[in-house]
N, C-alpha and C positions, 0 to 999 in steps of 0.2 A: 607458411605464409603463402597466399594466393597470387595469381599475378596481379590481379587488383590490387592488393595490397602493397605493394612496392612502390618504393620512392622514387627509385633511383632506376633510372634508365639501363638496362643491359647493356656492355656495347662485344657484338661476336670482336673476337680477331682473326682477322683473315691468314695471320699465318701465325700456326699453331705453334705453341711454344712448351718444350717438355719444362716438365712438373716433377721434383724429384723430394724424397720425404730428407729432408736437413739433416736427420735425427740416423737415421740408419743410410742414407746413401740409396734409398730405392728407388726406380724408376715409378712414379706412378700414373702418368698419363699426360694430356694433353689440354691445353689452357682453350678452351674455347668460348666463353665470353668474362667481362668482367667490370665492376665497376666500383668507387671510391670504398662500400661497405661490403661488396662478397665480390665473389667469383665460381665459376661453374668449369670442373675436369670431365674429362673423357678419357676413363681409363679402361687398361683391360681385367684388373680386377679389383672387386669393389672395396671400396675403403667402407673402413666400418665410420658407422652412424654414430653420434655425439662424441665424437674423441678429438681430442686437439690435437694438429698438426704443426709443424714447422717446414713449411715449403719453399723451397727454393728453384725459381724458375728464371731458366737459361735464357737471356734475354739476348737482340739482335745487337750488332756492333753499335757502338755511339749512342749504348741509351744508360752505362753507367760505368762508371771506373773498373766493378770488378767484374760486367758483363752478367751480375746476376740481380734476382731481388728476391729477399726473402720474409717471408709472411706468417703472422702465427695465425691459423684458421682454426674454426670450429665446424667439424662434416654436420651440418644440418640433415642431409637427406642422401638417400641415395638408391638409384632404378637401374633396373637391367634394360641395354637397347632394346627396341623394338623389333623382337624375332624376324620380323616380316620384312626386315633391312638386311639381306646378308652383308654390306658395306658397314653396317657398323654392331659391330660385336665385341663387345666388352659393358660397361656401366658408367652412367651421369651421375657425377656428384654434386651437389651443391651447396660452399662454404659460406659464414660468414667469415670477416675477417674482422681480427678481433687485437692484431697487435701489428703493427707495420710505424716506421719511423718516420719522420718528415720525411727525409731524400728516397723511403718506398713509396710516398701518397704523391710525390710529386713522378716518380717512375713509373706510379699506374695513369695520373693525367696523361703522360706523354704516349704510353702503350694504348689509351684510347682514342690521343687527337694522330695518332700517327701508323696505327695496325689497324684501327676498326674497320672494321668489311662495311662496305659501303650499299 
C-alpha cells in the first residue's frame, strides 16, 4: 500500500517503546510509529515478511494494569536502513494489526494522544 493510500494517519512515538515476539520471548526492536490499524518496528534483525506475530510491547507506567499491550500483527513488508545512516542499522518493518482487544485499541489511543512526537 502507498502512502497515498492510507487512511489513517501515522503517529511517530517519541519515546521508543521495546517490541518483544509473545510467542518465543525475543527482543525484536523498537515501536516507532503507530496507528488504530498498523504500526511500523525498528529492529536490528529483520522479521520475516507475511508471518504473523504476537507482540508484546513494554509500555510506560500508568498506561495499563499489566504495563504491557499485546497485538496479533501481520509483517506486511520489510527494508533494510538506509546504508548512508550509520545511526540506524538494522530494518523497518511494517505491520498490520489484525487482532488487538478493546482495552489494546483503547491503549494504542492513549500511546497516540499522549507519546506522539510532536
Amino acid at each position: 500500500m502507498s502512502n497515498n493510500q492510507r487512511k489513517l494517519e501515522r503517529h511517530s512515538i517519541a519515546a521508543g517503546l521495546d517490541v518483544w515476539d509473545a510467542s518465543t520471548d525475543e527482543h525484536l526492536g523498537r515501536l516507532v510509529n503507530i496507528h488504530a490499524e498498523g504500526l511500523m518496528l525498528f529492529a536490528p534483525e529483520p522479521l520475516a515478511e507475511d508471518k504473523l506475530y504476537e507482540l508484546r510491547l513494554t509500555l510506560p507506567q500508568n498506561f495499563s494494569s499489566s504495563g504491557e499491550l499485546t497485538l496479533g500483527v501481520d509483517c506486511l513488508w520489510v527494508r533494510a536502513a538506509d546504508p548512508s545512516d550509520a545511526t540506524a542499522t538494522g530494518h523497518w518493518a511494517g505491520c498490520q494489526i489484525i487482532d488487538a482487544s478493546p482495552q489494546a485499541r483503547e491503549v494504542i489511543a492513549l500511546l497516540v494522544n499522549r507519546l506522539a512526537a510532536i
